[in-house]
N, CA, C and O atoms as a GROMACS GRO file, in nm:
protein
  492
    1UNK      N    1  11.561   3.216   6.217
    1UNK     CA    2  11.459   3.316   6.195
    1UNK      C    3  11.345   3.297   6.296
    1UNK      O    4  11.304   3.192   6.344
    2UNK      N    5  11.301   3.429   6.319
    2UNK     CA    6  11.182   3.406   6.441
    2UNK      C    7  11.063   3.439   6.350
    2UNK      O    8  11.065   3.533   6.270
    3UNK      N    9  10.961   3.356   6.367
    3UNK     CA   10  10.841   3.357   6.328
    3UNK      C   11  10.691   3.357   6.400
    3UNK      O   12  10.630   3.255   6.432
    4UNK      N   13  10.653   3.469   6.415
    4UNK     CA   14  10.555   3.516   6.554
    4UNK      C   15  10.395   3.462   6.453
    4UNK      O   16  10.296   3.520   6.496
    5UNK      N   17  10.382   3.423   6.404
    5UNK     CA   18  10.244   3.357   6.322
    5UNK      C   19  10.156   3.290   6.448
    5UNK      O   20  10.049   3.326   6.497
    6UNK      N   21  10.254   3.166   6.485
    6UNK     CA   22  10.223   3.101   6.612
    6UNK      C   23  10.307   3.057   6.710
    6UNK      O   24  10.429   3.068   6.699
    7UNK      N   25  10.238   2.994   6.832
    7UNK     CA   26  10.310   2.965   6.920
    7UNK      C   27  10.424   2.884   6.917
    7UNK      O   28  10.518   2.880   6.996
    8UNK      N   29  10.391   2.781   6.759
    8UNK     CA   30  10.509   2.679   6.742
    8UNK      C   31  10.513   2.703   6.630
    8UNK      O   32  10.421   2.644   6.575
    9UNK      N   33  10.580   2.769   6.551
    9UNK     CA   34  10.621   2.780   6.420
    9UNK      C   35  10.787   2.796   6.443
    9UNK      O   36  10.865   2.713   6.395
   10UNK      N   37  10.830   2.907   6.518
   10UNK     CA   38  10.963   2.910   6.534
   10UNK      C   39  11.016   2.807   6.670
   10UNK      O   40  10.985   2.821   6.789
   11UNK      N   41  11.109   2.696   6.602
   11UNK     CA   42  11.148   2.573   6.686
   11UNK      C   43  11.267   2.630   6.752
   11UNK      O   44  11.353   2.704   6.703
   12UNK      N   45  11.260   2.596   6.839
   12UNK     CA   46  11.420   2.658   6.982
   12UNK      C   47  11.523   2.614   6.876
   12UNK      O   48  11.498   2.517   6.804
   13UNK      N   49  11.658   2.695   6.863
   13UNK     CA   50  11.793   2.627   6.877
   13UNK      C   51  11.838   2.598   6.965
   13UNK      O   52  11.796   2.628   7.077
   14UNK      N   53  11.937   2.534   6.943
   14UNK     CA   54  12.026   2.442   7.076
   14UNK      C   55  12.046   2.500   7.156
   14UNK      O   56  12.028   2.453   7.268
   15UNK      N   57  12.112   2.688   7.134
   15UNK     CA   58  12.123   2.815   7.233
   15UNK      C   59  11.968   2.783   7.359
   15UNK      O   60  11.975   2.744   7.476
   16UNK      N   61  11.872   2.809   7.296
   16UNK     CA   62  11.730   2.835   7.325
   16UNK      C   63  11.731   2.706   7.454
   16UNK      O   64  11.712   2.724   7.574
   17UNK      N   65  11.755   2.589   7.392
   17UNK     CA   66  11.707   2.453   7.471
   17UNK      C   67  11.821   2.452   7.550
   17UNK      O   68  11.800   2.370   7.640
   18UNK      N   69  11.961   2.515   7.564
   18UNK     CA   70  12.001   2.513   7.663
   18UNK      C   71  11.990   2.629   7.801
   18UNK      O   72  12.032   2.614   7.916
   19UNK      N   73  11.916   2.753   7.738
   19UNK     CA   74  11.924   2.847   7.826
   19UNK      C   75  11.767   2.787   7.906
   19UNK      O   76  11.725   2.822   8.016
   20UNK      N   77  11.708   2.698   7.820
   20UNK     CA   78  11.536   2.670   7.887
   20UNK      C   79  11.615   2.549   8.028
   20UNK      O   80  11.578   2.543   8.146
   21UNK      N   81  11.713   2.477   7.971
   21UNK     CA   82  11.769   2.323   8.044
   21UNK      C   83  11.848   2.412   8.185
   21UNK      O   84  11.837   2.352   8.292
   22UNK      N   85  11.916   2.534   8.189
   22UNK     CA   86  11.965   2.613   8.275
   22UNK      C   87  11.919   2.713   8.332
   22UNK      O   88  11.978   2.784   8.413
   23UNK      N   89  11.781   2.725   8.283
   23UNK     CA   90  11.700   2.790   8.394
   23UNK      C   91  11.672   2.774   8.526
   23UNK      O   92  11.625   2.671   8.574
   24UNK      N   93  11.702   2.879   8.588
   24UNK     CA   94  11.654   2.882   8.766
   24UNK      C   95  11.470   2.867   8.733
   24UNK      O   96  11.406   2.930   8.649
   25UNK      N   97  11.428   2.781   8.814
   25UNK     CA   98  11.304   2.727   8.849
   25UNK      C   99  11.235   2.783   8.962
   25UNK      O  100  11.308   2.776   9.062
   26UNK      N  101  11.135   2.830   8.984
   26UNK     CA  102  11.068   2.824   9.090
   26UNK      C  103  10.887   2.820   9.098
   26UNK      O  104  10.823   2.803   8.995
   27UNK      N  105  10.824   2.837   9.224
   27UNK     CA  106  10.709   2.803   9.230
   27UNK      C  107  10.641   2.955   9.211
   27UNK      O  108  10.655   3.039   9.299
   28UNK      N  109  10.566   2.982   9.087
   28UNK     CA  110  10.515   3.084   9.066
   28UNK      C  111  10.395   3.140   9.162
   28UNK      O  112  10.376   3.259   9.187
   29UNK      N  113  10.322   3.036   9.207
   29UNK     CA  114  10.196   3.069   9.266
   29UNK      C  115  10.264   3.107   9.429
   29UNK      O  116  10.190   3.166   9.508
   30UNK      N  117  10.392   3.073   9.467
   30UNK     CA  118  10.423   3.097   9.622
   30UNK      C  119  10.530   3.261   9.616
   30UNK      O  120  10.488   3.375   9.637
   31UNK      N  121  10.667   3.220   9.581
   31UNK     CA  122  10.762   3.283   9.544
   31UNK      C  123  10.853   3.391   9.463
   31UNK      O  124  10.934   3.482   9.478
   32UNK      N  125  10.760   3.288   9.334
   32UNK     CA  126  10.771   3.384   9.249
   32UNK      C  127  10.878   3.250   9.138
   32UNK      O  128  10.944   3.164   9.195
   33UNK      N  129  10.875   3.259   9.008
   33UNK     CA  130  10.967   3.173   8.920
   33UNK      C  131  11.096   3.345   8.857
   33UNK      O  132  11.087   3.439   8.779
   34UNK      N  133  11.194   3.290   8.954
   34UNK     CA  134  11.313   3.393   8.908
   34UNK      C  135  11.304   3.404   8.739
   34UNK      O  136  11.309   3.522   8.704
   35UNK      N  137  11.295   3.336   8.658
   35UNK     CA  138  11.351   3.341   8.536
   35UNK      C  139  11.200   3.394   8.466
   35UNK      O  140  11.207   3.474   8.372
   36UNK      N  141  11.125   3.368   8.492
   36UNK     CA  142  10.951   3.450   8.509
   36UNK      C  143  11.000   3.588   8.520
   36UNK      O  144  11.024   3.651   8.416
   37UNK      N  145  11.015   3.642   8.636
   37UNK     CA  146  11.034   3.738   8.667
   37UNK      C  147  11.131   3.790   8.646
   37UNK      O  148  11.149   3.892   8.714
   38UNK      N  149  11.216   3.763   8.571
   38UNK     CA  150  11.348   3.811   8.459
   38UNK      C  151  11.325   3.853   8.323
   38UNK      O  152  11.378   3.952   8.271
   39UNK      N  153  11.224   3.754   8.253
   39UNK     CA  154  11.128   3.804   8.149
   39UNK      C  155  11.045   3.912   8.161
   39UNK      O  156  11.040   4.003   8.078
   40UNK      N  157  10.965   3.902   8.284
   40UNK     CA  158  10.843   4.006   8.274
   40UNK      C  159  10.971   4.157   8.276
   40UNK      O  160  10.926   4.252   8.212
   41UNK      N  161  11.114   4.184   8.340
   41UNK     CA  162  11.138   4.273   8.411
   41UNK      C  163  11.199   4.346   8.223
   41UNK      O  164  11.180   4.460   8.180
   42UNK      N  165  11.243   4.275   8.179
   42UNK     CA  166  11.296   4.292   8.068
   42UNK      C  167  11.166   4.325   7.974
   42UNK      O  168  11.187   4.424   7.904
   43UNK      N  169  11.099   4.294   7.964
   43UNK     CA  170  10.928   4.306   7.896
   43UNK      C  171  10.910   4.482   7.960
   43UNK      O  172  10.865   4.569   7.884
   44UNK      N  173  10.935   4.503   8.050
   44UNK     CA  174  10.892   4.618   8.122
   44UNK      C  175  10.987   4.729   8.073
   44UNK      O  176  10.949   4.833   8.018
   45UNK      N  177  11.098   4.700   8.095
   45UNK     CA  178  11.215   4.790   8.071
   45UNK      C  179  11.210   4.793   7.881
   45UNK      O  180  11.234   4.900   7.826
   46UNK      N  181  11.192   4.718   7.830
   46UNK     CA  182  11.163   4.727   7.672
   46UNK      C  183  11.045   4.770   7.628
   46UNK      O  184  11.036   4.812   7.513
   47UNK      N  185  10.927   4.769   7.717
   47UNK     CA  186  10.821   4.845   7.643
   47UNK      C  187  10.829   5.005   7.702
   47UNK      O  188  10.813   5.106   7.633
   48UNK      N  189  10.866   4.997   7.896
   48UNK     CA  190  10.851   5.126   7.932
   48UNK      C  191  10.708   5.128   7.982
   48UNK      O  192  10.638   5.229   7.992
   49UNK      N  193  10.671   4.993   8.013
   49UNK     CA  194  10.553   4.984   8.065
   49UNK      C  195  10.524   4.962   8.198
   49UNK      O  196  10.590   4.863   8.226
   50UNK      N  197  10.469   4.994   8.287
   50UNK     CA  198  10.453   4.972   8.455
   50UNK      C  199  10.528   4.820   8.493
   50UNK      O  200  10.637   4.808   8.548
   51UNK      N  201  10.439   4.713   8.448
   51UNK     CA  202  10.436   4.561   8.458
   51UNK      C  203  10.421   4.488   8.370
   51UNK      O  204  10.342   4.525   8.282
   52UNK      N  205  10.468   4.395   8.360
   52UNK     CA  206  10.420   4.293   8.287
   52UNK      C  207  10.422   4.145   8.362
   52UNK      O  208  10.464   4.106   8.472
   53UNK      N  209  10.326   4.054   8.196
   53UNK     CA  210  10.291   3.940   8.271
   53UNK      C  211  10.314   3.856   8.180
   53UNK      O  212  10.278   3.867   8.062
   54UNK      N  213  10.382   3.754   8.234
   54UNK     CA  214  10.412   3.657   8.114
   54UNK      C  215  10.283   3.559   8.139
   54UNK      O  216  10.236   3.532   8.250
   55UNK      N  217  10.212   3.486   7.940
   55UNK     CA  218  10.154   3.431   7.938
   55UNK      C  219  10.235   3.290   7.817
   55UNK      O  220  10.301   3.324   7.719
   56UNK      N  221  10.215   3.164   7.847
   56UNK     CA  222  10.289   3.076   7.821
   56UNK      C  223  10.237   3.071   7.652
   56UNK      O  224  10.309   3.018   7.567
   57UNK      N  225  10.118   3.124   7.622
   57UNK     CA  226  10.044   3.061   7.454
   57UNK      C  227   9.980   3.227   7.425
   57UNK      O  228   9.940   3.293   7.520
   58UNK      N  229   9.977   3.280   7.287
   58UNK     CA  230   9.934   3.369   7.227
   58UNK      C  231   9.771   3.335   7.266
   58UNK      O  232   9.697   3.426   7.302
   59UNK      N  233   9.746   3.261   7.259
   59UNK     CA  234   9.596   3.224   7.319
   59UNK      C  235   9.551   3.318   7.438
   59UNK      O  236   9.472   3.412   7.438
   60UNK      N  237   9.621   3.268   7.531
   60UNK     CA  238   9.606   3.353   7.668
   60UNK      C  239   9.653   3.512   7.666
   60UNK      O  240   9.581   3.595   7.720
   61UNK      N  241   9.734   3.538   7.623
   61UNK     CA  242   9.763   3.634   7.597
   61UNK      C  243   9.619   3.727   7.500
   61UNK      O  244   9.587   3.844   7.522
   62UNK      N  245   9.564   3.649   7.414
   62UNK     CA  246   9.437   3.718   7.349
   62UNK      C  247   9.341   3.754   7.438
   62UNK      O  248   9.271   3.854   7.449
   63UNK      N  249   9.354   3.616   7.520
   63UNK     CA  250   9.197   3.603   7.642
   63UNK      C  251   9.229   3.708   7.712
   63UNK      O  252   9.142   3.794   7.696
   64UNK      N  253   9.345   3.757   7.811
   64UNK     CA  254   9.383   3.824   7.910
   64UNK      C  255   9.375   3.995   7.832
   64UNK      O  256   9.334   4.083   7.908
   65UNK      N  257   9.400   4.025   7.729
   65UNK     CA  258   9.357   4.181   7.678
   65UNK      C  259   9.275   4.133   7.658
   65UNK      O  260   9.243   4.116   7.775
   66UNK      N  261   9.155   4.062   7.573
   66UNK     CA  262   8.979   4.078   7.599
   66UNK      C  263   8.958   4.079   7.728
   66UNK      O  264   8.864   4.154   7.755
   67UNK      N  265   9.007   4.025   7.824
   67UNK     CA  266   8.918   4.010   7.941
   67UNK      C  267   8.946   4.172   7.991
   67UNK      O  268   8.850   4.240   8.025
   68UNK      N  269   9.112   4.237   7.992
   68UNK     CA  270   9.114   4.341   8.066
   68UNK      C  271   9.035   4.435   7.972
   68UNK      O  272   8.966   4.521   8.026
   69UNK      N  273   9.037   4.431   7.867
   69UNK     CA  274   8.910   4.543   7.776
   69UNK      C  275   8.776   4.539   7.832
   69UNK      O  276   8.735   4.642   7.884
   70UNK      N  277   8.725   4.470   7.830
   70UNK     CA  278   8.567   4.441   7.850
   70UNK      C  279   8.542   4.371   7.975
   70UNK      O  280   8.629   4.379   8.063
   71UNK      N  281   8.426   4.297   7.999
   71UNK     CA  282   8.356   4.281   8.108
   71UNK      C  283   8.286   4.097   8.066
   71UNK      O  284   8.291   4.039   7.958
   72UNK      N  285   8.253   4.069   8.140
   72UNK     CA  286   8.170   3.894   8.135
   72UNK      C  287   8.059   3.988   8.075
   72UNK      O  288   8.031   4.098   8.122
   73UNK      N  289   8.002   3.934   7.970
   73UNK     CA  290   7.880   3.953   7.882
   73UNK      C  291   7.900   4.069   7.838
   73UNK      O  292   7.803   4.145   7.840
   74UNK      N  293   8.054   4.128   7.773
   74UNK     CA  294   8.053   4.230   7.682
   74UNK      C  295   8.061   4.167   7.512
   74UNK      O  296   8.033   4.053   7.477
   75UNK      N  297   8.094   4.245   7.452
   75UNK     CA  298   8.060   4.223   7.325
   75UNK      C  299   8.225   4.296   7.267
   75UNK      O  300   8.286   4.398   7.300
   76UNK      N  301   8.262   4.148   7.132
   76UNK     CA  302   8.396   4.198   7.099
   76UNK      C  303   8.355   4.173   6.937
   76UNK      O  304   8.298   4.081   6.879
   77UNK      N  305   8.431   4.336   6.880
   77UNK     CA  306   8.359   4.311   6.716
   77UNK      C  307   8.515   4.270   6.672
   77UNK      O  308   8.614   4.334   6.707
   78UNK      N  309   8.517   4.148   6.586
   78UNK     CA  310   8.602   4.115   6.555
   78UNK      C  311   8.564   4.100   6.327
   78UNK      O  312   8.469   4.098   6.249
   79UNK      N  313   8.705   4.093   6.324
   79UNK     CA  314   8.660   4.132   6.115
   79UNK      C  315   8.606   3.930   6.142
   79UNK      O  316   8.607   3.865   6.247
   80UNK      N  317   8.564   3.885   5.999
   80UNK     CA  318   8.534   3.800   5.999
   80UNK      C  319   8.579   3.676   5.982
   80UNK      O  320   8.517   3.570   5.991
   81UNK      N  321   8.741   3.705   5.945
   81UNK     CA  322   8.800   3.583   5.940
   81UNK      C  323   8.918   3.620   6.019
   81UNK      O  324   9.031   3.617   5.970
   82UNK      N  325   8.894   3.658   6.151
   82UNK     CA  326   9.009   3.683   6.267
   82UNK      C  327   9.076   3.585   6.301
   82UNK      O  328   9.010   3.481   6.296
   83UNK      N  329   9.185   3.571   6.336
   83UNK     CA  330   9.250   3.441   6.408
   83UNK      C  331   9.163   3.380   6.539
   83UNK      O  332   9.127   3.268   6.574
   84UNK      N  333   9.149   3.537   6.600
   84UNK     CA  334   9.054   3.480   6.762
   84UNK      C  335   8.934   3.432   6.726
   84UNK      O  336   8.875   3.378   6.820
   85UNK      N  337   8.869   3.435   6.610
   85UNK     CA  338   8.758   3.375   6.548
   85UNK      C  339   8.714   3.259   6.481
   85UNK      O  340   8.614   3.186   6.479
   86UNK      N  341   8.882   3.275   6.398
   86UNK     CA  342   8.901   3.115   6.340
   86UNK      C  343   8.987   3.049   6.403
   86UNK      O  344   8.964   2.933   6.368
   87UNK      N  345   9.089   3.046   6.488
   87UNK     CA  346   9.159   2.971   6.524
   87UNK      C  347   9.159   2.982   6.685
   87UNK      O  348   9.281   2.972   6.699
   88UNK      N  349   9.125   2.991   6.776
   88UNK     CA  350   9.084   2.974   6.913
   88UNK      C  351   9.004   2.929   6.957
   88UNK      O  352   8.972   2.961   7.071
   89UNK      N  353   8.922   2.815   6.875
   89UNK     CA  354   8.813   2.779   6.944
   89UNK      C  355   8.727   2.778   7.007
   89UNK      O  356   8.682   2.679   7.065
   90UNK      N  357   8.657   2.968   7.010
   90UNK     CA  358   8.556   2.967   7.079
   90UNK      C  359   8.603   3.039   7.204
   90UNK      O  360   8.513   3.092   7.270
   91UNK      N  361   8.724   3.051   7.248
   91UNK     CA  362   8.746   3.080   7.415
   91UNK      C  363   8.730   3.200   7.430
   91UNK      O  364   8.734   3.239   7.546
   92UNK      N  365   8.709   3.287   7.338
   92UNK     CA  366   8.652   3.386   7.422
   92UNK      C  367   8.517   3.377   7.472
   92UNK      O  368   8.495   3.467   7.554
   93UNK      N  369   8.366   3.260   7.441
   93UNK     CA  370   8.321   3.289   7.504
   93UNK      C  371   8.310   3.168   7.586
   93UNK      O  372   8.234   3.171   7.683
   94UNK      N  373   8.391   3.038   7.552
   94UNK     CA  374   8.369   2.974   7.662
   94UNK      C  375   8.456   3.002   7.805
   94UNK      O  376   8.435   2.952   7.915
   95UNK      N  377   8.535   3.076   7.776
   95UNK     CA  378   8.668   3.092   7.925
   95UNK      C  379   8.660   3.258   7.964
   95UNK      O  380   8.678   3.286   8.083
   96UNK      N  381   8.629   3.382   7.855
   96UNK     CA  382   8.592   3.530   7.871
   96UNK      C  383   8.449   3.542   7.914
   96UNK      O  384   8.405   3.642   7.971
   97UNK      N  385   8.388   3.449   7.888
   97UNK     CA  386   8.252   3.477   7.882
   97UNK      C  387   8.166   3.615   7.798
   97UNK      O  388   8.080   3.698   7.827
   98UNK      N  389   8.250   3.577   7.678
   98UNK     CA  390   8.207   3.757   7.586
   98UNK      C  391   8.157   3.705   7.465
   98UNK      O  392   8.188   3.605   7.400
   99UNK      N  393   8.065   3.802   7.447
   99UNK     CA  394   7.995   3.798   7.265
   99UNK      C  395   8.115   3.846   7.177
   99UNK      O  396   8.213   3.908   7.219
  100UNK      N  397   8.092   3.806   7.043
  100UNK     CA  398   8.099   3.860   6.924
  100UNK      C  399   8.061   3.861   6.821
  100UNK      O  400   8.009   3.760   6.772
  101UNK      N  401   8.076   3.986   6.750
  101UNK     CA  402   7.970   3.991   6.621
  101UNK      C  403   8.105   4.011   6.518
  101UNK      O  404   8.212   4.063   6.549
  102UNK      N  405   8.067   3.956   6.393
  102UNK     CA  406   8.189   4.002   6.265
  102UNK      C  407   8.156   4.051   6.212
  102UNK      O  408   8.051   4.037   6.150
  103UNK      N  409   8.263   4.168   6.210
  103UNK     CA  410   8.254   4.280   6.071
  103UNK      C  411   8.335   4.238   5.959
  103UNK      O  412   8.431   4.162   5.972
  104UNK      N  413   8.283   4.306   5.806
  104UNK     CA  414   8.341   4.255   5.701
  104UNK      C  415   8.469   4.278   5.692
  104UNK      O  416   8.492   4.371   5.770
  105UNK      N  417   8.561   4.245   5.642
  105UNK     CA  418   8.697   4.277   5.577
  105UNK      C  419   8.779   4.241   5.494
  105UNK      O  420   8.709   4.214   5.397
  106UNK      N  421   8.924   4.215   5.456
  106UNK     CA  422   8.960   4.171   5.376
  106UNK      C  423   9.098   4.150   5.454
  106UNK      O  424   9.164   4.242   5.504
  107UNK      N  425   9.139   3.990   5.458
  107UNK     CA  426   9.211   3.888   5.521
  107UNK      C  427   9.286   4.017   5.630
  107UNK      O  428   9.381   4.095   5.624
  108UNK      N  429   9.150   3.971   5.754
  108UNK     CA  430   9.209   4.040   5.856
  108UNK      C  431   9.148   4.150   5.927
  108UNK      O  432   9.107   4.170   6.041
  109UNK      N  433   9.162   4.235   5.780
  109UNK     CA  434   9.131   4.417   5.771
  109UNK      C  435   8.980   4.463   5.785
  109UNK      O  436   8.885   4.458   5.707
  110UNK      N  437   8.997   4.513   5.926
  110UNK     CA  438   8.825   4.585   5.870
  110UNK      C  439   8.817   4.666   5.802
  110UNK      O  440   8.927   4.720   5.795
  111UNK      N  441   8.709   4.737   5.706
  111UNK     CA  442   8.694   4.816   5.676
  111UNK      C  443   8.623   4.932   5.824
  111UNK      O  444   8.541   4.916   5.915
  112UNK      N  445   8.689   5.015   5.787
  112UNK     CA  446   8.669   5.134   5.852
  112UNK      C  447   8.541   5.182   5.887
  112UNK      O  448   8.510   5.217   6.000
  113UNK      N  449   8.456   5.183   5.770
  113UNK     CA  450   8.343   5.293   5.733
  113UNK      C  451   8.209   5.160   5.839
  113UNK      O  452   8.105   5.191   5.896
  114UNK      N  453   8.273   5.022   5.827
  114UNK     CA  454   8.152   4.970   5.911
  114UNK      C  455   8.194   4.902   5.998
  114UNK      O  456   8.154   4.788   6.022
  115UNK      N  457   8.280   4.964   6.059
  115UNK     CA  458   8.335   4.926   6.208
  115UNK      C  459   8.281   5.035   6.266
  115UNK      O  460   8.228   5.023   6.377
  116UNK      N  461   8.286   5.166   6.197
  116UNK     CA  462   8.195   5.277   6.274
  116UNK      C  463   8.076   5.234   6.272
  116UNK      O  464   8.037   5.230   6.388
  117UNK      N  465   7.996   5.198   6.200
  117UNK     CA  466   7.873   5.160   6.170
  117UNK      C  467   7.832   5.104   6.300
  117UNK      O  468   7.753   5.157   6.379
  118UNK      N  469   7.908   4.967   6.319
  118UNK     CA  470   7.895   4.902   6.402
  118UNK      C  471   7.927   4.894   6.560
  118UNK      O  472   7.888   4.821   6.650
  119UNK      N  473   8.031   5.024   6.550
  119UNK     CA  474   8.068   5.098   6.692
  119UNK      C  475   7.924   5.190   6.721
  119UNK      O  476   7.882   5.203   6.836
  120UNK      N  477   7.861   5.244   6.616
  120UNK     CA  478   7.754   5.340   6.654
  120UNK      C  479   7.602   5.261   6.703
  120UNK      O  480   7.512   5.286   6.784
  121UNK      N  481   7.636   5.145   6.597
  121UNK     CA  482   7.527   5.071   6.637
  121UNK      C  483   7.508   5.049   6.813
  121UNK      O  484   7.406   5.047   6.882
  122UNK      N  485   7.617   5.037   6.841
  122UNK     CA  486   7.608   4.936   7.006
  122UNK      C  487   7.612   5.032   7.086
  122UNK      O  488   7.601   4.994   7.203
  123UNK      N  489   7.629   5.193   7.068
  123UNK     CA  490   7.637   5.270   7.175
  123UNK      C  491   7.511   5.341   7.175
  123UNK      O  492   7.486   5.422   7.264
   0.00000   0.00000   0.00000
């Protein structure tokens, strides 16, 4: 069973740890990593999206859509007991360099009526 909660909740099977042990390797920052770029191409062709980019932790993956949303010293309204709030330690503003303020909700969920509130507030 796959379990997307976190980055390590669902443990490789043997399939998994042998297709990771038979991977083509390469230098991402020169060349390019073939098996990188086998993921992203398949990511592309399954969403139908221009590009994609593989990020190694749901972490980065959070940082990299805040960062492409907003700006260094924007502001991200998140509900109040968000994962990127409670469980990231802060990186959006120590590594995004972005505010946030919490709106109320219920495990997760904003309410609607003061997310507008709070969208009207800031514009």
């Amino acid at each position: 069973m796959i379990d997307l909660r976190s980055d390590t909740v669902t443990q490789p099977t043997a399939e998994m740890l042998e297709a990771m042990y038979a991977a083509r390797l390469g230098d991402d920052s020169r060349d390019g990593d073939p098996t990188v770029g086998k993921l992203e191409a398949l990511a592309i062709a399954r969403t139908g999206k221009e590009a994609a980019m593989f990020v190694p932790s749901g972490t980065m993956g959070n940082l990299v859509a805040l960062m492409a949303d907003t700006g260094q010293g924007g502001e991200v309204l998140l509900e109040q007991s968000s994962h990127i709030l409670k469980g990231e330690m802060g990186a959006i503003a120590q590594v995004a360099g972005l505010f946030h303020r919490t709106i109320r909700g219920e495990r997760g969920a904003m309410d609607l009526g003061t997310l507008a509130e709070a969208i009207s507030a800031t514009v």
